[in-house]
Backbone as CSV, one residue per row, in Angstrom:
resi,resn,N_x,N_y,N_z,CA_x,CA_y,CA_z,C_x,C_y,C_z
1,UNK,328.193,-12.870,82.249,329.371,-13.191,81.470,330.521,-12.341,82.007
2,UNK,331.828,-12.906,82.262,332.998,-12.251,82.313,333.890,-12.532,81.956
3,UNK,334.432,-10.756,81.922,335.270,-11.021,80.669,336.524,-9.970,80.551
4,UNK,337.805,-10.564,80.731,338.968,-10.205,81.102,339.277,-8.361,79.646
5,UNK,339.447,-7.838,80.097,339.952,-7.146,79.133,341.219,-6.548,78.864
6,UNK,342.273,-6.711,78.381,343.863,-6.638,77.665,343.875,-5.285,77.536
7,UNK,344.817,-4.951,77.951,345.485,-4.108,77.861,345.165,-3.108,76.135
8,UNK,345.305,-3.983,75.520,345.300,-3.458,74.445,344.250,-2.909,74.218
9,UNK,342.845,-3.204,74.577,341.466,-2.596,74.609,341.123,-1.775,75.283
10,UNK,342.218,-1.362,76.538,341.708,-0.187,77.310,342.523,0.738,76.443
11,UNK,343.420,0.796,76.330,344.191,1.908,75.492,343.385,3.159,74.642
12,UNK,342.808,2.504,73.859,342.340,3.138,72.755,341.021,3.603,73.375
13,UNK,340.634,5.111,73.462,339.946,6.252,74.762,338.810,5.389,74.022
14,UNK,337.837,5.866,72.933,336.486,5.389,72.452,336.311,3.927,72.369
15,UNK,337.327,3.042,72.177,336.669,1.461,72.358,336.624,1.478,73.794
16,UNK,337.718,1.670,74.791,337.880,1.644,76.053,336.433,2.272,77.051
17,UNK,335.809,3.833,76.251,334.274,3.877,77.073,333.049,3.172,75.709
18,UNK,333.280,2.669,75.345,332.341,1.589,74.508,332.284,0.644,75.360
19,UNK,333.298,-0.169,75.781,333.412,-1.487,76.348,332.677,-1.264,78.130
20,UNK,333.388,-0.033,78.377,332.913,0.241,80.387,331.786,0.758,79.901
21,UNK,330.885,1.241,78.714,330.262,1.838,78.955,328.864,0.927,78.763
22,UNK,328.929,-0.115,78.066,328.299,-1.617,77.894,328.338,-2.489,79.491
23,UNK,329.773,-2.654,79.701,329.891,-2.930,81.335,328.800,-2.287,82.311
24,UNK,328.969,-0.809,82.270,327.853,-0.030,83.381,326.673,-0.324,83.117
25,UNK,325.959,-0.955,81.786,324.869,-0.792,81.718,324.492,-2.587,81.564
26,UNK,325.243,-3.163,82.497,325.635,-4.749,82.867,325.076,-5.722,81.946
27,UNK,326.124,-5.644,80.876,325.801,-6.601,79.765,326.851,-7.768,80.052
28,UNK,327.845,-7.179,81.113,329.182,-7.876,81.346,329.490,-7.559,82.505
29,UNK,330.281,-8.307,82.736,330.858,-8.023,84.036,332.462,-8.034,83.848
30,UNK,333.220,-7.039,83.831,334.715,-6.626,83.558,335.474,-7.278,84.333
31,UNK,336.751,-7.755,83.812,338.124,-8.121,84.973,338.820,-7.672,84.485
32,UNK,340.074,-7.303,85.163,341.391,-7.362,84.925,342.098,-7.138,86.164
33,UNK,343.348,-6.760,85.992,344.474,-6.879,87.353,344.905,-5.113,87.026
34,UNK,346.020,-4.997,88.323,346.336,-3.946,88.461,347.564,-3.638,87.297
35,UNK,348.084,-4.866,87.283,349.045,-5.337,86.009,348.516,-4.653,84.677
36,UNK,347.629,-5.485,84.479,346.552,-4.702,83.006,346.378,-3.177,83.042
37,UNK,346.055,-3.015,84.557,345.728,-1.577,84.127,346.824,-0.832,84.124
38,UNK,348.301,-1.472,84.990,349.260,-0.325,85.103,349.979,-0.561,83.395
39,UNK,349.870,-1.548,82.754,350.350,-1.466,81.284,349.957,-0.310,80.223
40,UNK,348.025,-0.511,80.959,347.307,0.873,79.865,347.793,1.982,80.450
41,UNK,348.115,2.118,81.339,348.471,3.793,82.091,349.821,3.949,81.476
42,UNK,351.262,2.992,81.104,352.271,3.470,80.750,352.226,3.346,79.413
43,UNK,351.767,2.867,79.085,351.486,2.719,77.210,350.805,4.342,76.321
44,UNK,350.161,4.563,77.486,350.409,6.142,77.117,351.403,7.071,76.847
45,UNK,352.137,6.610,77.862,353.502,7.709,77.694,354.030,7.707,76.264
46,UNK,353.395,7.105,75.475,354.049,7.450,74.248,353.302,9.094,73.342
47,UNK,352.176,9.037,73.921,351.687,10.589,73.818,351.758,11.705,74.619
48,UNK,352.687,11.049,75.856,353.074,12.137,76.209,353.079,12.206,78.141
49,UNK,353.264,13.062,78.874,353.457,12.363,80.201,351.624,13.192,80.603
50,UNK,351.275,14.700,80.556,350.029,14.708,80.869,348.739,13.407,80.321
51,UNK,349.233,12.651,79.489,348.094,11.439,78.943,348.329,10.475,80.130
52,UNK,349.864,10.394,80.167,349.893,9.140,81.754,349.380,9.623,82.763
53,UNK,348.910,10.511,82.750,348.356,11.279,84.096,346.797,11.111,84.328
54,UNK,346.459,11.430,83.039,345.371,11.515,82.571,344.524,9.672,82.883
55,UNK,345.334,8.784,82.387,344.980,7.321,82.401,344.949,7.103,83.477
56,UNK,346.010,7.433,84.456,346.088,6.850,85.988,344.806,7.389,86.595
57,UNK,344.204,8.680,86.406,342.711,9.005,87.177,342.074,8.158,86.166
58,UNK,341.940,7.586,84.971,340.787,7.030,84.464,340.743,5.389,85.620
59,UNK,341.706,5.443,85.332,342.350,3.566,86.244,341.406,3.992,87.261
60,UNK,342.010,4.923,88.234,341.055,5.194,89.688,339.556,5.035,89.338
61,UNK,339.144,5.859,88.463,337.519,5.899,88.167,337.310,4.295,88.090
62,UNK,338.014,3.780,87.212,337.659,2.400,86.724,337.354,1.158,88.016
63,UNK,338.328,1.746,88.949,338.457,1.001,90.084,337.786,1.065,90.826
64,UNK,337.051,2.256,90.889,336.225,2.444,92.168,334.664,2.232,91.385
65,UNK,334.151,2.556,90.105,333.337,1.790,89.573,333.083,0.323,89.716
66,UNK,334.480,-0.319,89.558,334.219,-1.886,89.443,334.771,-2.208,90.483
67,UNK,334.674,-2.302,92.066,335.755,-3.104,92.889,335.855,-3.936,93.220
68,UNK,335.247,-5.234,92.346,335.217,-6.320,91.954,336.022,-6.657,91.006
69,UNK,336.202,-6.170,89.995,336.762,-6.265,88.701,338.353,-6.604,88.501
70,UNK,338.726,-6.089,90.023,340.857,-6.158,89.954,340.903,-7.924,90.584
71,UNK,341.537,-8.309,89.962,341.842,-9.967,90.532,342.943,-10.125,90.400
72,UNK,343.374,-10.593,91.733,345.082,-10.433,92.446,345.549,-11.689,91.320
73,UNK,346.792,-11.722,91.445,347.619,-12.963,91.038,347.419,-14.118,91.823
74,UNK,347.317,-15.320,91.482,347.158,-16.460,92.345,348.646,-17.283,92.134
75,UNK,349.590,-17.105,93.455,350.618,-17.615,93.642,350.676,-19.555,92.770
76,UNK,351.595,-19.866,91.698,352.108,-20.412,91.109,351.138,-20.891,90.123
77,UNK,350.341,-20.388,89.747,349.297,-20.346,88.824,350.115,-19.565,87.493
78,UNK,350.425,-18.796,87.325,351.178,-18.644,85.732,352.763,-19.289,85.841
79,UNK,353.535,-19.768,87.008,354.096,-21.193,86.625,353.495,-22.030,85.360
80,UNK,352.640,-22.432,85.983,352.512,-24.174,84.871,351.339,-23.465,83.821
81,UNK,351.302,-22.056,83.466,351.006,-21.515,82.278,351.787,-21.298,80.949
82,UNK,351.344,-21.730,79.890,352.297,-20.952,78.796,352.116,-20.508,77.715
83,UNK,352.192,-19.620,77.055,351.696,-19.112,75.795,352.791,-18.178,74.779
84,UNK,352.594,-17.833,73.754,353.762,-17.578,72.988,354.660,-16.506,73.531
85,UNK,354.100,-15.221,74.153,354.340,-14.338,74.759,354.513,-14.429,75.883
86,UNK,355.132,-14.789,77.074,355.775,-14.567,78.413,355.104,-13.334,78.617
87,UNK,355.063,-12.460,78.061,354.688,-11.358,79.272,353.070,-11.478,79.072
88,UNK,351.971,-12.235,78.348,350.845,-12.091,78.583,350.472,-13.298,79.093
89,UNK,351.222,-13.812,79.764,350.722,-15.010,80.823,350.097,-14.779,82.104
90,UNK,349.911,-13.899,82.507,349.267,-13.333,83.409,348.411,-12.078,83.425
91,UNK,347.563,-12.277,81.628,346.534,-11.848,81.427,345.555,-13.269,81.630
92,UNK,346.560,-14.131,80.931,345.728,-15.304,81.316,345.782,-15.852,82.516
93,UNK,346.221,-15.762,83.606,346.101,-16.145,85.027,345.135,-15.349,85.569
94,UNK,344.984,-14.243,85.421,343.763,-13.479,85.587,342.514,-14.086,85.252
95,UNK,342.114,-14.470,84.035,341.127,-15.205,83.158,340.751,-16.060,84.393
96,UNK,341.782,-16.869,84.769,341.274,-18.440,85.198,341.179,-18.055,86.762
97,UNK,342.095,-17.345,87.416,341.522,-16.791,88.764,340.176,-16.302,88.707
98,UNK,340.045,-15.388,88.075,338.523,-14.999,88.044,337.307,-15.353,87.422
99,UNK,337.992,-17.090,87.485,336.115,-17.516,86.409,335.886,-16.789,85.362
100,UNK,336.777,-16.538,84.264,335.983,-15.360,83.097,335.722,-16.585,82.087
101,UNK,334.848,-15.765,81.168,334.466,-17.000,80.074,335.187,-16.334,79.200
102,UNK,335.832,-14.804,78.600,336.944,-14.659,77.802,337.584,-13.777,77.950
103,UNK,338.882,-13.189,76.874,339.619,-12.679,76.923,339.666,-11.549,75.958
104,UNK,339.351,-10.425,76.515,339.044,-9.558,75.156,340.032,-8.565,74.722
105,UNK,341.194,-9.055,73.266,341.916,-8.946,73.039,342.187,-8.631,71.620
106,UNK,343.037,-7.882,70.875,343.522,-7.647,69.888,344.602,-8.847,69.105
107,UNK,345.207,-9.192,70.452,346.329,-9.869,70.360,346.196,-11.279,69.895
108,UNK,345.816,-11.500,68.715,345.578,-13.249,68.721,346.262,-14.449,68.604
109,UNK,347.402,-13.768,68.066,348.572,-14.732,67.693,348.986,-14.894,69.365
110,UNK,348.795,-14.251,70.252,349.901,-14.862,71.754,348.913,-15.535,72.450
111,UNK,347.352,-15.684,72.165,346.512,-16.406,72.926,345.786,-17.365,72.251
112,UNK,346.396,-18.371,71.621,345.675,-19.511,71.100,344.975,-19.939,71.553
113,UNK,343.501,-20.539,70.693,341.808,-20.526,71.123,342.493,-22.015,71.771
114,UNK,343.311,-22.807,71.123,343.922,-24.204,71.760,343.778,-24.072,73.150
115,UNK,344.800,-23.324,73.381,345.920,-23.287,75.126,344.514,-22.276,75.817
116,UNK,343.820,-21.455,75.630,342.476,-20.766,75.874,341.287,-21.947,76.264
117,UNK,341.158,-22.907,75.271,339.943,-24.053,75.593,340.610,-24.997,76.352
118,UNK,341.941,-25.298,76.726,342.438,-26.464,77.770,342.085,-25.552,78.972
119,UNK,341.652,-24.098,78.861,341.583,-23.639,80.375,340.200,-23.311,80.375
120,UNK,339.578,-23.766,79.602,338.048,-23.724,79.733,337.371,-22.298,79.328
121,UNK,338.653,-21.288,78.552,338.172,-19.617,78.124,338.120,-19.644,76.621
122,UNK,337.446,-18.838,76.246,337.630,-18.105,74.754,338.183,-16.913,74.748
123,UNK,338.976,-16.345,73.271,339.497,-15.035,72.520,338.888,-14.358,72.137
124,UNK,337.928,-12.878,72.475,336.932,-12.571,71.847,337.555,-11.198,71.096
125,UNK,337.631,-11.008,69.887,338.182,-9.848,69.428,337.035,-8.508,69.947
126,UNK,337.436,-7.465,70.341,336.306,-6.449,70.659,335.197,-6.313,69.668
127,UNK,335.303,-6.079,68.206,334.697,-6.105,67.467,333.486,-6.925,67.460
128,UNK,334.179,-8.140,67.370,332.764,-9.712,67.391,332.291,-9.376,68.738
129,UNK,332.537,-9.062,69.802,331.777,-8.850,70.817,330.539,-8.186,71.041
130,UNK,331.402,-7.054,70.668,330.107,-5.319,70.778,329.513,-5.827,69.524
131,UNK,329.670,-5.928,68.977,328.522,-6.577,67.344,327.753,-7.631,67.846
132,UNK,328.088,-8.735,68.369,327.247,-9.242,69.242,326.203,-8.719,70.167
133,UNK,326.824,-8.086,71.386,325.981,-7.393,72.129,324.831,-6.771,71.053
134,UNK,325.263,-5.615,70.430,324.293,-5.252,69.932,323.034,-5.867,69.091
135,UNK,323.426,-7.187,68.740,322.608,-7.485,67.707,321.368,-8.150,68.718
136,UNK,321.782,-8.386,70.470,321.371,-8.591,71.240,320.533,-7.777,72.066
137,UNK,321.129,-6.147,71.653,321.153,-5.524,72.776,320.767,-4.116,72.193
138,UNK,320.245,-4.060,70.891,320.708,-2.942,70.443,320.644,-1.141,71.267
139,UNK,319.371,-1.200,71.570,319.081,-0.077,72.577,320.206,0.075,73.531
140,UNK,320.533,-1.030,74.011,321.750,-0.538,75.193,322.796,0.042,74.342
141,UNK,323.092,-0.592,74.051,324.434,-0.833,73.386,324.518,0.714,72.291
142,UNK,323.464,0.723,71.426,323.490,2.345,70.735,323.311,3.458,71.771
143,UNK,322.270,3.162,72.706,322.739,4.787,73.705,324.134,4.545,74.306
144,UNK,324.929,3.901,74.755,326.579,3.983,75.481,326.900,4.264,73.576
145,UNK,326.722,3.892,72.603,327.552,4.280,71.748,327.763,5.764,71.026
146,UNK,325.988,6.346,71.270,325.695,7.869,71.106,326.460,8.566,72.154
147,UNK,326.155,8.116,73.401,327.077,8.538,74.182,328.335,8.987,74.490
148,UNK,329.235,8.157,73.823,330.735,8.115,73.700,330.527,9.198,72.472
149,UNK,329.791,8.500,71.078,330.135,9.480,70.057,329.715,11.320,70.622
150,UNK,329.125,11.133,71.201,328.570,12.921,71.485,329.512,13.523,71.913
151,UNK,329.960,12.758,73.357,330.841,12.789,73.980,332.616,13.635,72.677
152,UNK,332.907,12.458,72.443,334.140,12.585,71.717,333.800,14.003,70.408
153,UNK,332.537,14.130,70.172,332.333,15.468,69.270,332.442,16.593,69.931
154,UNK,332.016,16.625,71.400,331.917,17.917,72.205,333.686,18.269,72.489
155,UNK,334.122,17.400,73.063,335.798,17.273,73.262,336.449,17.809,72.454
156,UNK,336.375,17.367,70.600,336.723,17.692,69.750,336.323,18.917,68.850
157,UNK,335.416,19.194,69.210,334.845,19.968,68.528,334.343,20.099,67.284
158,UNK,334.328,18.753,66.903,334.325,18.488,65.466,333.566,17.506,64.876
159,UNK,332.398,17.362,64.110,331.808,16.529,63.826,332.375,14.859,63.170
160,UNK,331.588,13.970,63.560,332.655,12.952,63.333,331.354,11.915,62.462
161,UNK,331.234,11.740,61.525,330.350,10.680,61.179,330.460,8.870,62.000
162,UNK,329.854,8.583,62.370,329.263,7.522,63.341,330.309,6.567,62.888
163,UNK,329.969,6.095,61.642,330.898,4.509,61.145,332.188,4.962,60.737
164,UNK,332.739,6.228,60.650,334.211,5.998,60.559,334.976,6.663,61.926
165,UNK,333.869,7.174,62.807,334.299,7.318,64.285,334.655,5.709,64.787
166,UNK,333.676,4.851,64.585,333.584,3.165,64.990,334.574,2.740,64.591
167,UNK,335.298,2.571,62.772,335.923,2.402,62.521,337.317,2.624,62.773
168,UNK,337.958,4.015,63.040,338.550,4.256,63.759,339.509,3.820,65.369
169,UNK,338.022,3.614,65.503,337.868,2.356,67.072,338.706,1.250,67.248
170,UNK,338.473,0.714,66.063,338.475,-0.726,65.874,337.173,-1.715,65.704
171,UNK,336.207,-0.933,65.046,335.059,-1.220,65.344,334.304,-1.938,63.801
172,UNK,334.885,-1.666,62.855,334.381,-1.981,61.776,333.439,-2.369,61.201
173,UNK,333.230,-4.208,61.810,332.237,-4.657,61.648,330.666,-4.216,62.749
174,UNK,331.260,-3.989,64.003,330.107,-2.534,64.523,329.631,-1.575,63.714
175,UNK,330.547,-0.946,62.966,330.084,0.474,62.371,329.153,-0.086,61.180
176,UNK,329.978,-1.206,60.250,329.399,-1.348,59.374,327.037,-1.387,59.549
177,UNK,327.168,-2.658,60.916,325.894,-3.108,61.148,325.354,-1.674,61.276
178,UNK,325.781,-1.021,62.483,325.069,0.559,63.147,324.512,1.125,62.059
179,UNK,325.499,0.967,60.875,325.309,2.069,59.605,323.618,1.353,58.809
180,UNK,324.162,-0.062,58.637,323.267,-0.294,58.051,321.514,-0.799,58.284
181,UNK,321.131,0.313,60.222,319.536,0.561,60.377,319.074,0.935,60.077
């Protein structure tokens, strides 16, 4: 399965190694463009310029992990594209250059499942996804999630209970299931 991921999902540090960290352990196979990733690298700067710094080596890691995963623009292909938002038309040119089956996005109002199924993709909110996976997958899917959580406790220093770390995420309906084994 592949599956484009928005900008908006790399952003956020713990969904962002939830999602690569499901990827590494090939439940999926990741796309996006350099576009996508140079959006998550400046979308930082709102915390500050060491965080843009910080994203641009994650981008590198990301890149040299997946070097498959970056898919160029295909000349006049987001031409005869259109969707409510102009500037995420070439999240979806990405999609359809690279054979993905969806688009894994926050954003639902600019990618209608309509104008998405005339191109043969689906909208997968992160949530319904990784809740998926897991209900599929659970072993994988809970060690990358212990993982991240350990991870983000050692960093922090601070204990974080599991389902409102998830929650936090954007994870909700994840945390909720996790909670309730």
């Amino acid at each position: 399965m592949k599956l484009v991921l928005d900008a908006c999902v790399l952003y956020p540090t713990v969904l962002r190694e939830v999602l690569i960290g499901v990827a590494k352990a090939g439940l999926y196979t990741p796309l996006w463009s350099d576009r996508i990733l140079e959006e998550w690298a400046r979308a930082t700067r709102k915390i500050g310029p060491v965080a843009e710094g910080i994203a641009r080596g994650e981008v590198a890691q990301l890149k040299a992990a997946f070097p498959k995963a970056s898919i160029a623009a295909q000349p006049g292909l987001e031409a005869r594209l259109h969707l409510p938002d102009e500037n995420d038309i070439h999240v979806l040119a990405v999609a359809i250059a690279g054979s993905a089956d969806a688009i894994i996005t926050f954003n639902a109002r600019d990618f209608p499942r309509h104008v998405l199924a005339g191109e043969g993709l689906i909208r997968r909110d992160p949530d319904g996804l990784l809740w998926e996976l897991w209900s599929h997958h659970a072993a994988v899917v809970g060690a990358v999630i212990a993982s991240v959580h350990s991870t983000a406790e050692r960093l922090s220093g601070q204990t974080q209970p599991l389902r409102a770390f998830l929650k936090r995420a954007g994870l909700p309906k994840l945390a909720k299931a996790i909670q309730n084994c």
